[in-house]
C-alpha positions in Angstrom: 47.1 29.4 -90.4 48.7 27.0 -87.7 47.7 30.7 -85.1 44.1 30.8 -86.2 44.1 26.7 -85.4 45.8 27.2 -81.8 42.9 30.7 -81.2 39.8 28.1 -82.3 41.2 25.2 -80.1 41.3 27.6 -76.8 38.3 28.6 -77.6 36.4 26.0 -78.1 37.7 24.3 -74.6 36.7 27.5 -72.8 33.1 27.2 -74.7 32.6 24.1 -74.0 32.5 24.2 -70.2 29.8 27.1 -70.5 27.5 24.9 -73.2 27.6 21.9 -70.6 25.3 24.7 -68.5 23.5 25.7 -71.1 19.1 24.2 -70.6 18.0 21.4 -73.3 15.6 22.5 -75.7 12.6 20.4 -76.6 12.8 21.6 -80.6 8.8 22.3 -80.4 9.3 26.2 -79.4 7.7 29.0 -81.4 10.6 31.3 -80.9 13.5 28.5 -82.6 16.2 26.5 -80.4 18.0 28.1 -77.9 20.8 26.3 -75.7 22.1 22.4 -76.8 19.3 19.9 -77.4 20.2 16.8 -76.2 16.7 15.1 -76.6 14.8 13.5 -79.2 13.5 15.5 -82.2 9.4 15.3 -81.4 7.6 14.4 -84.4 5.6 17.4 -86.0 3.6 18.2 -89.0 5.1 17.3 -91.9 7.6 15.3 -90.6 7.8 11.2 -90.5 9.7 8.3 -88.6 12.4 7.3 -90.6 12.0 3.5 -91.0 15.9 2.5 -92.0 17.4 4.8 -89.6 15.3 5.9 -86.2 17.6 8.6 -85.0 17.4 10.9 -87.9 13.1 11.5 -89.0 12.0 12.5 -92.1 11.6 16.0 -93.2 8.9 16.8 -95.7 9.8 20.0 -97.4 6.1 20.1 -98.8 4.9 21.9 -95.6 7.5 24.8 -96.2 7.0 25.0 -99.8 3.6 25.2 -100.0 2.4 27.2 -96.7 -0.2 29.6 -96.8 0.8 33.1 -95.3 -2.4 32.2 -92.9 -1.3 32.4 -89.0 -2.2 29.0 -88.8 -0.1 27.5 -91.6 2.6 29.9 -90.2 2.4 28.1 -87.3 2.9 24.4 -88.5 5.8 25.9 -90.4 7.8 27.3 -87.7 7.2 24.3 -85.2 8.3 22.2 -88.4 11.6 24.6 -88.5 12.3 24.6 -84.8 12.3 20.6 -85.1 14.4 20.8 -87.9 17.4 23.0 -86.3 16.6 20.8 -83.1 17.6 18.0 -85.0 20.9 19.8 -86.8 21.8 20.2 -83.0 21.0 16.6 -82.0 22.9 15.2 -84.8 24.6 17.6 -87.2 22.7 15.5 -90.0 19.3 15.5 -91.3 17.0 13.1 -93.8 14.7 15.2 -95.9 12.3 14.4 -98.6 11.9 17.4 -101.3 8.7 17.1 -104.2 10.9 18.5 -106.8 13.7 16.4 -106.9 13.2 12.8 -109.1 15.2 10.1 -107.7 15.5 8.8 -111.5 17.8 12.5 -112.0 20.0 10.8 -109.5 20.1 7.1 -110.9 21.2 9.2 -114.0 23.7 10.8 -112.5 25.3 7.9 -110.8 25.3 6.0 -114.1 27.1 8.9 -115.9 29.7 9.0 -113.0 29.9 5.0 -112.9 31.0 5.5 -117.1 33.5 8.3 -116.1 35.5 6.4 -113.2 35.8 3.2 -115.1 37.5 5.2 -117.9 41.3 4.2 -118.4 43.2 5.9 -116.0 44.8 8.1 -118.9 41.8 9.8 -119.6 40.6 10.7 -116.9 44.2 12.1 -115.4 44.0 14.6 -118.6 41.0 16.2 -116.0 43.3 16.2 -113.1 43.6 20.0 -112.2 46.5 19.9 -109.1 47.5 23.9 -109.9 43.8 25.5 -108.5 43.7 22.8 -105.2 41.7 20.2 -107.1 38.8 22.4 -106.5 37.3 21.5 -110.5 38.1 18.8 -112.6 39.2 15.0 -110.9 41.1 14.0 -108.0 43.2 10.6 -108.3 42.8 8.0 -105.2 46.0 8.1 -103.3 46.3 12.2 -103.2 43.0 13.5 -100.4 44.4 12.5 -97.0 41.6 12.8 -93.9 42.7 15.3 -92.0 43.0 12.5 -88.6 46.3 11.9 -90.5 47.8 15.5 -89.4 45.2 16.5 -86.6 46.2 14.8 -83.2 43.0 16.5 -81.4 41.0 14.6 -84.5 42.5 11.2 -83.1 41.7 12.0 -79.4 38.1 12.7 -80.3 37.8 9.3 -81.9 40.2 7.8 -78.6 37.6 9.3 -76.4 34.9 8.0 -77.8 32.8 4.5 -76.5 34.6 1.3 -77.9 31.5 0.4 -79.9 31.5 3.9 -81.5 35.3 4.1 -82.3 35.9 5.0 -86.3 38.3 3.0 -88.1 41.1 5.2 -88.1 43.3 5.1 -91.3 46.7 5.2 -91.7 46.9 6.7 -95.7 45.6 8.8 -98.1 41.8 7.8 -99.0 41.9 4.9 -101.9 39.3 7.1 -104.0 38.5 9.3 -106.6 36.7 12.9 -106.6 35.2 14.8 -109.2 34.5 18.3 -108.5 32.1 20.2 -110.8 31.3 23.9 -110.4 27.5 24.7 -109.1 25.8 28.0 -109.7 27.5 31.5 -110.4 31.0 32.9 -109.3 31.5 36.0 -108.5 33.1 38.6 -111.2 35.9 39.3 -109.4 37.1 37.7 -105.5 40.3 37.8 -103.3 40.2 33.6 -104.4 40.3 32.6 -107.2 41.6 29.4 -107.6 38.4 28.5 -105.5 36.4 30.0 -108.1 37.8 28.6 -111.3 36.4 27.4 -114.7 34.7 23.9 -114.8 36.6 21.1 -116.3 34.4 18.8 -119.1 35.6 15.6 -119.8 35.8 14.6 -123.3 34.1 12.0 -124.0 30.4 12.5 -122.1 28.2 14.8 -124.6 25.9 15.1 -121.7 28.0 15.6 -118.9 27.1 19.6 -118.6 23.4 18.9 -118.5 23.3 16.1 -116.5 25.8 18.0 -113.5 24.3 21.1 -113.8 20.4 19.6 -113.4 21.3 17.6 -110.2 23.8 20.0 -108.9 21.1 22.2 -109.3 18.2 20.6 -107.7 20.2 19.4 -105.0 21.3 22.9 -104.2 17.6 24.3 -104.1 17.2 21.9 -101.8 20.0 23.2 -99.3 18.6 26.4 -99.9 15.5 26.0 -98.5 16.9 23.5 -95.5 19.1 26.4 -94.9 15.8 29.2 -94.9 14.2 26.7 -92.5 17.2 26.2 -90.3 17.6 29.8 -89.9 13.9 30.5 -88.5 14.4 27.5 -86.2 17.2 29.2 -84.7 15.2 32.4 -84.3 17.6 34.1 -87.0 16.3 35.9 -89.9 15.1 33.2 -92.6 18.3 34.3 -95.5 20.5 34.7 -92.3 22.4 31.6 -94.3 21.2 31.9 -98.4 22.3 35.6 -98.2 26.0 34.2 -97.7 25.4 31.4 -100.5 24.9 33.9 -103.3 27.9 32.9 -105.6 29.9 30.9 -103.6 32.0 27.9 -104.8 29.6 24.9 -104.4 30.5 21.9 -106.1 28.8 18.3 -107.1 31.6 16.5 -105.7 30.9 12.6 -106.8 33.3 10.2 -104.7 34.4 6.5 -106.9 36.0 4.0 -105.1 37.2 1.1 -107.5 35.6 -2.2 -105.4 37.5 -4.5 -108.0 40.4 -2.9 -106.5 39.9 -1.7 -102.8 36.8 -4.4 -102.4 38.3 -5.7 -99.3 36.3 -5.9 -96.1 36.7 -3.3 -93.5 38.7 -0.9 -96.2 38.6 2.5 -95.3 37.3 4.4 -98.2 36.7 7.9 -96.7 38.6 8.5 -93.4 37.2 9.8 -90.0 36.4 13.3 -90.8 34.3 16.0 -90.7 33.4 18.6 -94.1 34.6 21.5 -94.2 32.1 23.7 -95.7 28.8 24.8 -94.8 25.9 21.8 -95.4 26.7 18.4 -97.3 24.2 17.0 -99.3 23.8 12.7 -100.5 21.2 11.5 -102.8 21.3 8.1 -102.2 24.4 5.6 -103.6 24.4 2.3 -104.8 26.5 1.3 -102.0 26.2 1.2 -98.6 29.2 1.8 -96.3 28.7 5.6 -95.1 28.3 5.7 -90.9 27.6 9.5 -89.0 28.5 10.2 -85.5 25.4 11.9 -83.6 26.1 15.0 -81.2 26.3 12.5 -78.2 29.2 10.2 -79.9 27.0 7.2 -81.3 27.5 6.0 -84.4 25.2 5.4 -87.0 25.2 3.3 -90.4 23.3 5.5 -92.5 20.2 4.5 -93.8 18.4 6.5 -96.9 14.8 5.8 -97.4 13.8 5.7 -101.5 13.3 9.2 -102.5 14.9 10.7 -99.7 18.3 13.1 -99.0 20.9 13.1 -96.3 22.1 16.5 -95.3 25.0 16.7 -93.3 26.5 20.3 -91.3 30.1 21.2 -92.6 32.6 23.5 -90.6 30.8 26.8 -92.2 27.7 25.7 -90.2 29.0 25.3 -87.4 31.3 28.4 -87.5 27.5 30.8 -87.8 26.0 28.9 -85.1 28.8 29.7 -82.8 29.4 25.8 -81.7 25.6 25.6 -81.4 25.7 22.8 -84.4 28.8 21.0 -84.4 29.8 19.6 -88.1 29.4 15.6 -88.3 32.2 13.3 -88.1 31.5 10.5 -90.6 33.2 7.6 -92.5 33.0 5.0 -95.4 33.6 1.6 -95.0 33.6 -1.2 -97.3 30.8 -3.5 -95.3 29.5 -6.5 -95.9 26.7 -4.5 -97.6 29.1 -2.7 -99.7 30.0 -6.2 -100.7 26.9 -7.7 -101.5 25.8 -4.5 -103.5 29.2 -5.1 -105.6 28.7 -9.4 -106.6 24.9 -7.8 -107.4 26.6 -5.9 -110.0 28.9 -7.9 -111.4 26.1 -10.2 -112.2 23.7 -8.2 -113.7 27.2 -6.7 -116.2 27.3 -3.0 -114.2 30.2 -1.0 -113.5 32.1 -1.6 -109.6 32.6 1.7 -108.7 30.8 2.9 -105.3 30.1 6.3 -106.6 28.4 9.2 -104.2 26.0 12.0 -104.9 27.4 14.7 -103.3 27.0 18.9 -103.8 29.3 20.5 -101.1 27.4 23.8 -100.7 29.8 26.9 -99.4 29.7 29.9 -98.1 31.0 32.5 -100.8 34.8 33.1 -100.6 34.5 36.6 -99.6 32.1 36.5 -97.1 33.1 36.5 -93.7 32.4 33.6 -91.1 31.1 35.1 -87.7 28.6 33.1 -85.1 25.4 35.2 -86.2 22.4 36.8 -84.1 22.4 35.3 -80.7 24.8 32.5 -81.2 27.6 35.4 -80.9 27.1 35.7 -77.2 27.7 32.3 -76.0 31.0 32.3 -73.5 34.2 31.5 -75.3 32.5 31.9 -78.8 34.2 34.7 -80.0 38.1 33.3 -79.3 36.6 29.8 -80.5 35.4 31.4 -83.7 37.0 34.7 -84.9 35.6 36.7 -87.8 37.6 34.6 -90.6 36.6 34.9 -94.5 35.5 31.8 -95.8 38.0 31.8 -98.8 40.9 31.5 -95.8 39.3 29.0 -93.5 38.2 26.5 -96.6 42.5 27.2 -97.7 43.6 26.2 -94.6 41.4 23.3 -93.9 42.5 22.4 -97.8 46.1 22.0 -96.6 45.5 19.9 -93.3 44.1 17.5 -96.2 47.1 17.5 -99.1 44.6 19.7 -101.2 46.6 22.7 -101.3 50.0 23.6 -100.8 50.9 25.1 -97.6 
């Protein structure tokens, strides 16, 4: 594992020289994005200005779901596409807004998770699955350590960044809780299995199955088709991503952090980091405190508009775009709007848990990670990259972060 780190790490410093060279895209071409796009996404047809949060627009799946084969609609499609990937580049994140998902599926889910976590700490241990990587069932605050604890190049990244822009690095394992809860089908047989294990219900939630599988679910459709659209704004085939999805280990991966507990101004409740898998996707949460870094090094408080989706680019996108999309470095922070969102529910008699809705979506285990089409012939790509299957680069990234032992 610790060779394939030191092969990616050349690499990428020999690739990035050449992508300094490489011309800006405006993200309004027919063909899809080619070179780094350093500009800002231009608004297009069936897209919006994001109100809360001006660097990252809103994306109106409606045009792409319900386009006409017509040459016209076709058009409005794939300028909508090319914005889109232009905007993956710009900011490894994006804000979308998709007609078939109900926000009230997510304030259900949330209040499901809010009953879990506040569960006595017995209970919810007896869901604790350590032997398979903690990849079903709960993880207990105290274990998931960001990976800036063991990466030193993680730490210069952050050193080299502006002084406003600077995360708050940590200095211990991240004081929350994970659930992880199995989206989709697994394949019948794979070289991983303990990614690919049996879901874990807890005991006392009758509904728990329906309610994870319905928002898992709708959440991933919604990747899916981010992931179509992404793909023809690249100029790749429009399943050059879903085609890799089929099976794979996604999860609805719901974060609680215990504010009672850890409600302390400027805790760090998720560390400087980046995902590991392919595209991240929130429904909004209770609680503010999440903040992205943009391609450029700012960083951003994220801000959700009602009905809307953050989607954020893993390792596994930025793997099959060669470098082209880099995966987000993000954080949580307890902030004084985590704060006020916390004595809001204490008076109205709700639970203090900042729970997250979260579905990691994955490439499947077997399949193997390889810049695709044109992204493969970028300088330094293939050293920076190598042809890895995604079962071995999500096990080595698990043990950089105490998932998994070495």
């Amino acid at each position: 594992m610790e060779e394939l780190h030191q092969q990616q790490r050349q690499g990428k410093a020999n690739m990035h020289a050449a992508q300094l060279q490489l011309i800006a895209s405006s993200g309004g071409t027919d063909s899809g994005v080619s070179g780094y796009d350093s500009g800002p996404t231009l608004l297009q047809l069936g897209m919006q200005p994001n109100p809360l949060c001006e660097q990252l627009p809103v994306f109106d799946l409606s045009l792409y779901l319900n386009a006409s084969a017509d040459q016209a609609a076709q058009a409005d499609v794939q300028r909508v596409c090319a914005a889109l990937a232009s905007c993956l580049q710009r900011c490894s994140a994006l804000v979308v807004r998709d007609p078939r998902v109900d926000t009230r599926d997510n304030d259900t889910f949330l209040s499901l998770l809010e009953r879990y976590f506040t569960q006595p700490l017995a209970d919810k241990m007896r869901d604790v699955r350590a032997d398979v990587a903690y990849q079903v069932g709960a993880t207990p605050e105290g274990v998931e350590k960001p990976r800036c604890l063991r990466d030193a190049s993680i730490v210069a990244h952050a050193e080299g960044l502006a002084a406003g822009d600077r995360p708050c690095l940590p200095t211990e394992a991240d004081p929350k809780w994970r659930f992880f809860w199995r989206v989709g089908s697994r394949p019948v047989s794979t070289q991983y299995p303990e990614l690919n294990t049996a879901p874990v219900v807890p005991a006392a939630f009758p509904e728990w199955q329906q309610v994870m599988d319905s928002w898992g679910g709708k959440l991933l459709s919604t990747v899916a088709t981010v992931a179509e659209m992404a793909a023809r704004g690249f100029g790749l085939e429009p399943a050059a991503f879903t085609s890799r999805m089929h099976n794979a280990p996604h999860l609805l991966a719901p974060t609680g952090a215990d504010l009672d507990k850890h409600g302390q101004l400027g805790t760090v409740i998720a560390g400087f980091h980046t995902d590991l898998n392919f595209l991240t996707i929130h429904g909004r949460s209770r609680y503010m405190g999440l903040h992205i870094w943009l391609a450029d090094g700012r960083r951003i408080p994220v801000r959700i508009p009602e009905g809307c989706l953050l989607l954020q680019a893993g390792k596994q996108m930025e793997w099959l775009t060669g470098g082209a999309v880099k995966a987000g470095y993000h954080e949580v922070l307890c902030t004084q709007e985590t704060l006020a969102a916390a004595d809001k529910a204490r008076a109205e008699g709700r639970p203090v848990w900042r729970v997250s809705s979260t579905v990691f979506s994955q490439i499947a285990s077997d399949e193997v990670l390889v810049p695709l089409g044109r992204f493969a012939d970028s300088p330094g790509v293939a050293a920076a990259y190598p042809p890895t299957p995604a079962g071995q680069q999500v096990a080595a990234e698990l043990q950089m972060i105490n998932l998994m032992a070495a």
